[in-house]
Structures are given as C-alpha cells and as structure tokens.
C-alpha positions as CSV (number, residue, x, y, z in Angstrom):
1,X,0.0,0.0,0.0
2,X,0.9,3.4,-0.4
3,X,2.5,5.0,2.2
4,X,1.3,8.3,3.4
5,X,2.0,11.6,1.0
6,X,3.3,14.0,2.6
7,X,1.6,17.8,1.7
8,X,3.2,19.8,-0.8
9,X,5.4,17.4,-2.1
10,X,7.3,19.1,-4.8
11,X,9.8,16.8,-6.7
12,X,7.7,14.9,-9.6
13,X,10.8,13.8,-11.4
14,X,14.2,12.8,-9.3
15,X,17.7,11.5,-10.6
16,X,19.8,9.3,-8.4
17,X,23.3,8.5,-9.0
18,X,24.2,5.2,-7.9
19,X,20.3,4.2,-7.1
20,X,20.6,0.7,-7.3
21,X,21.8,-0.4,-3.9
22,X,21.9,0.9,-0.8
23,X,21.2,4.4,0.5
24,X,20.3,5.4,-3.0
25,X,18.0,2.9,-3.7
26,X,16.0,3.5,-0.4
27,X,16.2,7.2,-1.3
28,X,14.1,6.1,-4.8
29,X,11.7,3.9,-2.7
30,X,10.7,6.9,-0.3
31,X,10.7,9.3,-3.2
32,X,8.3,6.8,-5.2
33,X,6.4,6.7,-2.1
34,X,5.3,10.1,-2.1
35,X,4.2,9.4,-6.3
36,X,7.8,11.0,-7.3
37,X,9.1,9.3,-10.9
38,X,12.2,8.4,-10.3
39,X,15.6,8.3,-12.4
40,X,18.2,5.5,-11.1
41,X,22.0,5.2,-12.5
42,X,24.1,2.1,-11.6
43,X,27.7,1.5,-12.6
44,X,29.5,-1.0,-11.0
45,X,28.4,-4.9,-9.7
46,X,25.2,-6.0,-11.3
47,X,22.0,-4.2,-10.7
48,X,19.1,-6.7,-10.3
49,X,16.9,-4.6,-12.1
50,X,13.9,-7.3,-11.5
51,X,14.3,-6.8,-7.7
52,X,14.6,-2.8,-7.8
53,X,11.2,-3.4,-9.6
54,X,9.8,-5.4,-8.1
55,X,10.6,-2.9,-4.4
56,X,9.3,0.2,-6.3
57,X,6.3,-1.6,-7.1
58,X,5.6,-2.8,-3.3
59,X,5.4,1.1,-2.8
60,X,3.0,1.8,-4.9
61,X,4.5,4.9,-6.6
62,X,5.5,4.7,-10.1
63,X,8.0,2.6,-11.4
64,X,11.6,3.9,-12.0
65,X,13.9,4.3,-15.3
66,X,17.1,2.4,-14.7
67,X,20.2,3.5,-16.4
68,X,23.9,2.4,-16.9
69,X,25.7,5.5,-16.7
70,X,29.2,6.5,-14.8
71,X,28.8,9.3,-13.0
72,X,32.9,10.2,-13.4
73,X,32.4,10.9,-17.3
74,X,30.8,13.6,-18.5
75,X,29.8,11.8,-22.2
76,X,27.9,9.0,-19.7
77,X,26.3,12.0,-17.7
78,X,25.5,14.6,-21.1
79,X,24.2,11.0,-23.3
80,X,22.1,9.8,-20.3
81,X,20.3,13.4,-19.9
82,X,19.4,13.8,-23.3
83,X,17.8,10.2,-23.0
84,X,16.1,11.4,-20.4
85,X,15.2,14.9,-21.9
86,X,13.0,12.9,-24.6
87,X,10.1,11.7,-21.5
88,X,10.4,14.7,-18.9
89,X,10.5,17.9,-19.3
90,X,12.1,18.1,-15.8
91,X,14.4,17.1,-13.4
92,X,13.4,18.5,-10.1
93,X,15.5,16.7,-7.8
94,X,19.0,15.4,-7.9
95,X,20.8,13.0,-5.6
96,X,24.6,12.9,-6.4
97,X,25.3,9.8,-4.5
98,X,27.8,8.0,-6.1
99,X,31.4,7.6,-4.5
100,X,34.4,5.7,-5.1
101,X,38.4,6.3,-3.9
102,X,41.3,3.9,-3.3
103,X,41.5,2.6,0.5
104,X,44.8,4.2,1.9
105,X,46.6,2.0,4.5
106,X,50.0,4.3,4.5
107,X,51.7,7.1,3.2
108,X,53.0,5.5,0.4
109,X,49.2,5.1,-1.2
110,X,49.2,9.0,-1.4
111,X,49.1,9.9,-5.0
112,X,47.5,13.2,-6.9
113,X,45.9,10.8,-9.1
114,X,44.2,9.1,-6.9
115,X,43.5,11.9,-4.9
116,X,41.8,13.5,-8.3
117,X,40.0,10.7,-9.3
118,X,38.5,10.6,-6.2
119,X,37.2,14.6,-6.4
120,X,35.9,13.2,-9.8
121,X,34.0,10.7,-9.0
122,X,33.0,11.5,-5.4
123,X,32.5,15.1,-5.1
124,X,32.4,17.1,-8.7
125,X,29.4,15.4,-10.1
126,X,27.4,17.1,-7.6
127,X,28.4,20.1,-9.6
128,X,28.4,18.6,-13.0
129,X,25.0,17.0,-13.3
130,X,23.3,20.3,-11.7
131,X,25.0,22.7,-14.7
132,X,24.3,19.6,-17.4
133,X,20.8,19.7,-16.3
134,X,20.4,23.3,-16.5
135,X,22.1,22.8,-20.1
136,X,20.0,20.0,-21.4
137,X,16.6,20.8,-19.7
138,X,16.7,24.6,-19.6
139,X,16.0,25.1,-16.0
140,X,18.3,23.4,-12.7
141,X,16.7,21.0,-10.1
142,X,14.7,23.0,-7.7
143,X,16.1,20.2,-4.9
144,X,20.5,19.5,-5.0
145,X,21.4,17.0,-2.3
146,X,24.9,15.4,-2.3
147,X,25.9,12.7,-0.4
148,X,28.8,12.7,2.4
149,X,30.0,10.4,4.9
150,X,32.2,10.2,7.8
151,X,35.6,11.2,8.1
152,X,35.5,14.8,7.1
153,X,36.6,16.5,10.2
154,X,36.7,12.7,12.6
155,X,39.3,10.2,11.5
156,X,38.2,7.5,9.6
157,X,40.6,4.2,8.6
158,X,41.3,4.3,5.0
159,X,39.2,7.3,4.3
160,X,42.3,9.7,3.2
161,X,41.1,10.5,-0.5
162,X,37.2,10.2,0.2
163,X,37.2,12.5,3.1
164,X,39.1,14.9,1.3
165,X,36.9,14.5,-1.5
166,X,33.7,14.6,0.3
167,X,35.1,17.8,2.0
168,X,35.3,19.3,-1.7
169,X,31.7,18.4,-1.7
170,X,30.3,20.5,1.1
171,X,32.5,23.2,0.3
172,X,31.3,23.4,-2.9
173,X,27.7,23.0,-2.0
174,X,27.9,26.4,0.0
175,X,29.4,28.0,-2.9
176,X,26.7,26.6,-5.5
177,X,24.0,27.5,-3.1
178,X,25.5,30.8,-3.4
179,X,25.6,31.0,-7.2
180,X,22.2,29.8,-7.7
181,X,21.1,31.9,-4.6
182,X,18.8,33.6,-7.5
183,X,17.4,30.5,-9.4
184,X,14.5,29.2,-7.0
185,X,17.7,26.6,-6.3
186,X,18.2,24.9,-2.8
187,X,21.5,22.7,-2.6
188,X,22.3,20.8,0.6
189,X,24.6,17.9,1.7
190,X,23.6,14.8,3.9
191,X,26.6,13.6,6.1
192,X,25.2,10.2,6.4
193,X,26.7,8.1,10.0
194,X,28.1,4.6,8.9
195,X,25.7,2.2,7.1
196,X,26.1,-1.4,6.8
197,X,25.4,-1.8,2.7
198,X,27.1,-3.9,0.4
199,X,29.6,-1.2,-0.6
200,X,30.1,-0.4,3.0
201,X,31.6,-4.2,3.5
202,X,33.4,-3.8,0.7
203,X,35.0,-1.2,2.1
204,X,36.0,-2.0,5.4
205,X,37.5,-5.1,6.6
206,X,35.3,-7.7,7.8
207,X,35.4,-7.8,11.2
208,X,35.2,-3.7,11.8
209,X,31.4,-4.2,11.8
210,X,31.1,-6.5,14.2
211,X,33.7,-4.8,16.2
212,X,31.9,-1.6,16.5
213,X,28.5,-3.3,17.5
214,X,30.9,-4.3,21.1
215,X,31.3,-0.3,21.8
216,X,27.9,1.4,19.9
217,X,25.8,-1.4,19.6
218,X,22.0,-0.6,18.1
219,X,24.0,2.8,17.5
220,X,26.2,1.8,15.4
221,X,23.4,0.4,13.1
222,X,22.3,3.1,11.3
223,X,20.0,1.8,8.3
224,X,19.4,3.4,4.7
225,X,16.0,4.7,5.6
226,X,17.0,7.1,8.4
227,X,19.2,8.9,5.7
228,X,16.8,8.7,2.6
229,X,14.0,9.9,4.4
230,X,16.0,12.9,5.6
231,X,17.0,13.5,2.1
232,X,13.2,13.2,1.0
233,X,12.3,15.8,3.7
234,X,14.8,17.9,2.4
235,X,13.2,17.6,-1.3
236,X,9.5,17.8,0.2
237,X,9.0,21.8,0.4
238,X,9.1,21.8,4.0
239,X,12.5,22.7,4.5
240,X,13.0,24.8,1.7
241,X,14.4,27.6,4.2
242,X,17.8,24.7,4.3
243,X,19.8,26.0,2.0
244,X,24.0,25.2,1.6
245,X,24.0,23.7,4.7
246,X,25.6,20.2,5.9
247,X,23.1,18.0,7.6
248,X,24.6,15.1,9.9
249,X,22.6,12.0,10.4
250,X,23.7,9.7,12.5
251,X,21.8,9.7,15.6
252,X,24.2,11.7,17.6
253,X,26.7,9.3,17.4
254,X,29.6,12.3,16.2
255,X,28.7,13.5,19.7
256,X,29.0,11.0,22.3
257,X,30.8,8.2,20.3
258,X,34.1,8.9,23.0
259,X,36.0,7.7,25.1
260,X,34.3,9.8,28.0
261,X,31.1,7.4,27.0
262,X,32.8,4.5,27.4
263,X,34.2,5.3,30.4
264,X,31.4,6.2,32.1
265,X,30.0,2.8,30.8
266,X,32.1,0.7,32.2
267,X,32.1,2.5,35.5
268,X,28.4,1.8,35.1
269,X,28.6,-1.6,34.5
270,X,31.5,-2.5,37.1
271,X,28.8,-0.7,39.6
C-alpha cells in the first residue's frame, strides 16, 4: 500500500546516482512513495533490475527508469540526460550519490591521481549533473542533495582521499548555493553516519562491523531509511528555508561516540 503523502510534495521527477543499492536505492523507494518518478543510475556490480522493480512496485509509486551510466564521465552523464530529456520535461531533484576512492593504508598510497580521481567521482558530479541539467533541460533542479560520509573532520581508517573529497563536496555546495542563490535553487549535503550496505563491507574489513556493535551497539546500526528519508524531507518543500548547509545523520553518534562514553559505561557496569 501506499505510504502516506506528505503535503506539498514538490519533486515529480528525481535522478539518483548510484540508485541501485543501498542508500540510494531506499532514497528512490521513499521518493516513489510520495508518487515521485524516479531516475536511477548504476555503474559498478550488477543491478538486479527485476528486484529494484519489483521494491518500487511494493510502494506503490511509479515505477523507476534504470540507467547504466558513470557518474565520473561527463559523455555518460551529457548521453544519459538527453535520453532522459525525450520523457520529462524536468528534473526536479538530484541525488549525487555515487562515491568511489582507493583505500589508503600508508603514506606510500598517497598519490595526486588518486586523490583527483576521487574529487571526480566522489565530489564534482554534484556540480556537473546540476550545470548539465540546466544545459540540457533549460532550467536546474529546484532540490541538489549530495551525499557525504564520515571522516571529514573525525578520523576514519582508510578514508584519506574520500574524506578529502567529500570535504570538496560540502565546500562546494555552499558555494553553489551561493551562485544559484537567485534561481528558486536549494543545494544541501547529507553527512550520512556509517551504514552497513554492500559497498560499506566492501570497504572496510570484515570484522570492523562487528567490532563496533561491542562499543555502539544498536548505534552503530544506522539503516538506509534514516538517511533517505532525511534526504526526501529535504526535497518535500518543508524545508526549503535549508539552503548550503551540511546535515549530519547519524543519531548523535559524532557527539558521544568517546572515550568519555565508554568510560562512564564501564564504570556503570562494574557498579
């Protein structure tokens, strides 16, 4: 069954990078869920098309467009909005969530290269799919939402190049809020908490997961609905005052994930 619609819904057509899998793909399901035709982009592993289908139709919003495109090259980005062009006349909200950087486990993995083709996959398309739009479609999304992740201003193993990168990102959504300050534009970043997803286990070594569950447990666990529904709230013309700002979902964890918490749990616990 539908779920409920929330009033004054605005996006009618939304384009997710990477909306396969994951947090994008439960950002599509609670866009469709409020009738929103949505726009999904897969590049790497193999998207079960079928089984996206078959969850967009248990929402009972309208089924979505599925697309191989890579979100790093701008003929992919420039053919697949032009294919698009031809059956909306829109694109009223855009997710860039697509990421991808080298795991760094010393020194001797710092490279520019890498480094760059990190920014390029991870942060600029945030940038180049809102001006590409504009371009192809004559107008930009009303609704810009990039996605983040941990390790921007908190240490993260292995997250050298993608914090960097994703620090690129919220820099530059400030600045594009900025320039488009005029154009009925609102462009904001979700700095999502750690999620356990496929490409989150590919990522970090096996055993991190379960090892954080010993010090956060239920904490720890943040799941891909928390973060695409705050994404769809930010798209739902409620918030439309939110505008270049960095929103941090992750229950409070950046706050009282410390060693002062632990502390005082263990003191609790040898009481």
């Amino acid at each position: 069954m539908p779920a409920e619609r929330l009033a004054g819904f605005r996006p009618g057509t939304a384009l997710i990078t990477g909306g396969t899998m994951g947090i994008g793909l439960e950002t599509g399901l609670a866009f469709a869920r409020q009738g929103a035709r949505c726009i999904l982009t897969y590049k790497w592993g193999t998207a079960d098309e079928d089984e996206v289908r078959r969850r967009f139709e248990e929402t009972g919003g309208p089924a979505p467009e599925i697309h191989r495109a890579d979100a790093g090259l701008t003929e992919d980005t420039v053919g697949l909005l032009q294919d698009v062009r031809q059956r909306h006349s829109s694109i009223d909200a855009f997710v860039s969530n697509v990421s991808a950087a080298q795991i760094v486990g010393g020194l001797e993995d710092y490279s520019a290269k890498a480094l760059y083709k990190t920014i390029g996959f991870s942060a600029w398309p945030m940038v180049e799919y809102t001006m590409r739009i504009r371009e192809i479609f004559g107008a930009y999304p009303r609704y810009v939402i990039g996605m983040s992740s941990t390790g921007v201003d908190a240490w993260t193993c292995g997250y050298d190049f993608m914090a960097a990168s994703k620090a690129v990102m919220e820099t530059l959504c400030r600045y594009l809020a900025f320039r488009l300050k005029d154009e009925d534009v609102r462009v904001n970043v979700v700095r999502g908490g750690m999620v356990r997803t496929q490409s989150f286990d590919e990522t970090f070594q096996a055993g991190f997961a379960a090892f954080a569950d010993r010090f956060a447990g239920d904490r720890f666990r943040l799941e891909a609905t928390e973060i695409a529904n705050a994404i769809t709230a930010l798209c739902s013309g409620l918030m439309d005052a939110y505008n270049g700002q960095i929103l941090t979902v992750d229950r409070g964890m950046s706050f009282f994930d410390n060693s002062m918490r632990l502390y005082a749990e263990s003191e609790q616990s040898a009481g």
